[in-house]
N, C-alpha and C positions, 0 to 999 in steps of 0.2 A: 504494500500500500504506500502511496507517495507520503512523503512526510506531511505538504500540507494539510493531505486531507485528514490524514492520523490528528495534527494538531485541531483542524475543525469540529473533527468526533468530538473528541478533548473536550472542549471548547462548550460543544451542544450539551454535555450531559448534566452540568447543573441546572441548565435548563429544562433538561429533561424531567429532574428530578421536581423540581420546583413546580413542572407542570403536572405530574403525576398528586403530589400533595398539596389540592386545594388550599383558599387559607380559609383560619377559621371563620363561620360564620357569627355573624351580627349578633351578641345575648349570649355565648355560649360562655357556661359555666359547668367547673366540675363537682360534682357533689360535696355535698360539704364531708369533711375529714372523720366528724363523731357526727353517731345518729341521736338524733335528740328525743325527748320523750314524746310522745304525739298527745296534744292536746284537742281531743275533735269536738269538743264545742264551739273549740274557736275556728276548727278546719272547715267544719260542715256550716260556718257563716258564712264563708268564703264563695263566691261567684263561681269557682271554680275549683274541683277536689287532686285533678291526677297530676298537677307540677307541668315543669316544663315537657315541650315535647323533648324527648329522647332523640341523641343524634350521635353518629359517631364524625371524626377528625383525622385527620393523619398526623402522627404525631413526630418525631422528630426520630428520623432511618426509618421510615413512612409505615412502622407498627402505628394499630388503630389503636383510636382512646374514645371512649365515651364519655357523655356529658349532658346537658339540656339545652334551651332555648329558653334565657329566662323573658320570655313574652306571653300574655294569656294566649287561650285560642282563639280565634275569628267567631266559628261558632259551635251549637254544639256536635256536630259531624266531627270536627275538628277535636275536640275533648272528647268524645265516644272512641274515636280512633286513637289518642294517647290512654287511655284507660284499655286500650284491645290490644296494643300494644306491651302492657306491664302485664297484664294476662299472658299473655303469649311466651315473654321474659320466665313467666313463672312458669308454663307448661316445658318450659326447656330446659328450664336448671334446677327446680324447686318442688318437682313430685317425687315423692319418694318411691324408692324399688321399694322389695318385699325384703324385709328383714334391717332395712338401713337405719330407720331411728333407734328402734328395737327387733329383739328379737322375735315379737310377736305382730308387731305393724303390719298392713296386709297394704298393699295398692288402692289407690281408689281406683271406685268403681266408677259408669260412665253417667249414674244419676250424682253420685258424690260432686265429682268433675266438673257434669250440668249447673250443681248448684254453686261452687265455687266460683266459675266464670261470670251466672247473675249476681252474684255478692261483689268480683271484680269490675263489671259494669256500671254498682250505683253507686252513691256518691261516698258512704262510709268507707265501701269495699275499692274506691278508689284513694283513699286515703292511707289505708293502710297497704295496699299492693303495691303506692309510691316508695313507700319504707323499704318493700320487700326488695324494689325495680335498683333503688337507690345501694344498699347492700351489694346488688349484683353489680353495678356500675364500677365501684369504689374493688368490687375483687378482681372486675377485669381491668381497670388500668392498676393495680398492682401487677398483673401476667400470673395471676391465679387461674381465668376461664381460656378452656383451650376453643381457638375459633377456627376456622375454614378457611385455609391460608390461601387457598385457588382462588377460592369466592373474592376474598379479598384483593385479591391483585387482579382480577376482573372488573370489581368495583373500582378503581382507579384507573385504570384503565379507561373504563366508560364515562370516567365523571360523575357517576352519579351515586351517591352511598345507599348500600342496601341499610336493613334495618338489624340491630342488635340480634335480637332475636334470629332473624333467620342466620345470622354470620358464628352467630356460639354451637358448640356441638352438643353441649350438654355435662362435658368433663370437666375434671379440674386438671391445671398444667400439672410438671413433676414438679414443681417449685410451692404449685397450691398442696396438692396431695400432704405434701411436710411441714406446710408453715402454720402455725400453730393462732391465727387470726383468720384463715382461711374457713371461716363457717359457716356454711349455707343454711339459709332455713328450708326447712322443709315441711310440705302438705302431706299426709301418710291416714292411711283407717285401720281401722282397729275392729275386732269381732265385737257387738255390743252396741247400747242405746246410745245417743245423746254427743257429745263432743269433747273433748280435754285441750290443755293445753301445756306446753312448756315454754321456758326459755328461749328456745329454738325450732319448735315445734309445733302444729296444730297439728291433732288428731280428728277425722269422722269417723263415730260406729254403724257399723254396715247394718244395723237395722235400723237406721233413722232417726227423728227428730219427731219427738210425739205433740200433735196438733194442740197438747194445754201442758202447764208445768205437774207434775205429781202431787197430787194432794190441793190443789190450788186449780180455782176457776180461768188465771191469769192467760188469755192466746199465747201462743210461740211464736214469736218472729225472727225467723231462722237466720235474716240477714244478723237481725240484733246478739244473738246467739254467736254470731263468725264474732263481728266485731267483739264483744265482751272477752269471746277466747283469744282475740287478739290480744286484749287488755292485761294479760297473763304472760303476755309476752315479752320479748327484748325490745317491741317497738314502745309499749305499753308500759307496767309497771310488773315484771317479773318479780318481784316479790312478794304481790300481791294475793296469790294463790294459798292457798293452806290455811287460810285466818279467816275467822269471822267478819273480821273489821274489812280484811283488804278485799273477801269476794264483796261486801256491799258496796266500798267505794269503786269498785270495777264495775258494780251494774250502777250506777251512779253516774260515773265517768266515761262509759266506753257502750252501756245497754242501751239503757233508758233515750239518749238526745238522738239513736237509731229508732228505738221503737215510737217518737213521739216525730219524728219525720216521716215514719212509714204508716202513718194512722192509728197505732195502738195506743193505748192508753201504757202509763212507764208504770213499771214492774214495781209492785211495793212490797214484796213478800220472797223471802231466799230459805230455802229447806235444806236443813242441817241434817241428815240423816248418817243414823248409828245404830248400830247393834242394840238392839234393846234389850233390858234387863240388867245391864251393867252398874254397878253400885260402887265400886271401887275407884278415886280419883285416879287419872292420867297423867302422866307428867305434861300433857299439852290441854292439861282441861280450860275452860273457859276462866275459872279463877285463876287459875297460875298462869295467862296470857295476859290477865288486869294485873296480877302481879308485876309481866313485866316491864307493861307501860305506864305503871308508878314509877317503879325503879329508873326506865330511860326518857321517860317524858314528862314525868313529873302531874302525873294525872291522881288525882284523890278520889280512892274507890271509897270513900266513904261517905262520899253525896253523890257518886257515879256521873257529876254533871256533864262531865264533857264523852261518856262512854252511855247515856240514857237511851240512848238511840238503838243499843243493842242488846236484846234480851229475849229470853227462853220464853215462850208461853208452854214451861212442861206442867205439867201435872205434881201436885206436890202441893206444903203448904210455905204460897209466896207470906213474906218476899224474901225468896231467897234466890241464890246464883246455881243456876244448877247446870250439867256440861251439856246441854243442848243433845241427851236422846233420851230415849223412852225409858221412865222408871213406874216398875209395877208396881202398885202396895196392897198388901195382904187385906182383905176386909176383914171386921171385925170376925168372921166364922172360920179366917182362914184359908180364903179360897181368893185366888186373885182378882180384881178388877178390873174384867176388860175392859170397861172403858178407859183407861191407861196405855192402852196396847194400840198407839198411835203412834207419828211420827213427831215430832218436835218441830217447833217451826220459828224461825229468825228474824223479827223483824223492824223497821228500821225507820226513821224519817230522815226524810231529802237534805241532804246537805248544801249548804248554798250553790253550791256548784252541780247540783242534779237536775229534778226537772223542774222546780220551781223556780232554777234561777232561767231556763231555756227562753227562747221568744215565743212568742205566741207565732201558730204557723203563717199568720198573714201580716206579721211584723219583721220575718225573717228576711235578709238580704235577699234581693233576689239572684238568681242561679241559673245555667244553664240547663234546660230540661231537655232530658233526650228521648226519644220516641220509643 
């Protein structure tokens, strides 16, 4: 080859390169660093629930990086399609196999899935599938998510960016696989009623979501249901599971301002169910949790003012504290009373931040409604 042209080659390929790797566009931003607690009273005020739309960049030695567009949408086509988009996010990185959470986790099934994706459609379920979208974003520009490395130099190629979603394969890289911040959440079902939650985890049970709560006249509203178990979560208040206190402020904070957008009336009633017949205290009984929120909060169980809100209607002679399950007592002949042989029941008034602090639904901001 002539020297000149050798040198022209030369010459074109930062150009080349520079051609290949658009520049960024207009708003783009990368996920913020720490995921913050989701506050959805104040999200679902918001005109709009699903964030920026979703975009990937070329980033510098022309590996992709993902990011947003921090501009609202146009309209709501436009927010239906970033909300089908964090779904889609989740169908590819975020269902679990069988056995991955646990050993007993089972796959979901295609009505589980079904109802999942109407949860990721409406405005709570776009709230929190941002968190889940956001997660993923933040593990693939670390080089945690392995993508389709054809597809991508196809996509530069053409000019035009495909979508996240379709460019991830579904793995983690060898660098994710080892690194010990590499945590996916994950969507997984379980044999059994009703739904759990962890840290990192949602669970459905394969038989369902029963149309009223147990013991209680209250409807179910399955979207309000996802959300609350989100509320148990890493995005929510992971702490919050296991305690009295923290399942009421979870339907407080994360049920109730779902059930009171989707027409139902908010949930005032939480069932504590336990083995009944038990008489012997628990090291996690309901006194020695007031216990500890004297000791670390400085709360006086002696006029119970600032814990009033939470109490046993068990059977027994009040008032007393009793650990929230069924206690039988002998009748005078000796034979027990069934009417005792009930379930115990928890319950609670609204904290200012529940449903009495909400808007009334025709005071609410208005919002994008989608079809």
């Amino acid at each position: 080859m002539p020297s000149f042209i050798r040198t022209l080659a030369l010459l074109a390929l930062p150009l080349a390169a520079s051609a290949a790797c658009p520049p960024l566009p207009a708003g783009y931003t990368e996920p913020p660093a720490q995921r913050l607690q989701v506050d959805l009273v104040r999200e679902l005020a918001q005109p709009w629930q699903a964030g920026g739309e979703i975009v990937l960049v070329c980033g510098a030695g022309g590996q992709p990086l993902a990011g947003r567009l921090a501009r609202p949408p146009a309209d709501a086509a436009e927010e239906r399609a970033r909300r089908a988009e964090q779904f889609a996010l989740a169908k590819r990185l975020n269902l679990a196999r069988r056995g991955e959470v646990n050993p007993r986790n089972l796959v979901l099934a295609p009505e589980q899935l079904a109802l999942l994706e109407r949860f990721a459609l409406a405005d709570a379920g776009a709230v929190w599938l941002r968190e889940v979208a956001d997660d993923t974003l933040r593990l693939f520009n670390k080089g945690y998510l392995e993508y389709d490395r054809a597809l991508w130099q196809r996509t530069l190629r053409s000019g035009r960016m495909t979508r996240l979603s379709q460019l991830l394969t579904g793995r983690l890289t060898e660098a994710g696989q080892f690194a010990e911040d590499a945590q996916v959440f994950k969507f997984a079902a379980y044999a059994g009623p009703g739904a759990m939650a962890q840290p990192g985890a949602i669970g459905l049970g394969d038989a369902g979501l029963k149309c009223h709560f147990p013991s209680s006249s209250e409807l179910v509203d399955p979207h309000a249901i996802l959300s609350h178990e989100f509320g148990h979560t890493r995005y929510g208040d992971p702490d919050s599971s296991g305690s009295l206190l923290g399942e009421a402020r979870t339907v407080e904070r994360y049920e109730n301002p779902v059930r009171l957008r989707n027409g139902y009336e908010p949930r005032a009633l939480y069932f504590q169910r336990t083995s009944q017949g038990r008489l012997e205290p628990r090291k996690d009984s309901l006194l020695d949790r007031l216990s500890i929120l004297k000791r670390e909060k400085g709360i006086a169980i002696a006029d119970q003012r600032s814990v009033d809100r939470y109490h046993c209607d068990c059977p027994g002679p009040l008032p007393v504290i009793l650990d929230c399950e069924v206690r039988q007592r002998p009748g005078a002949d000796g034979i027990t009373d069934p009417s005792f042989e009930h379930d115990c029941k928890l319950n609670w008034k609204p904290e200012p931040w529940g449903a009495d602090a909400l808007p009334a639904p025709e005071k609410r901001v208005p919002r994008l409604r989608l079809p």
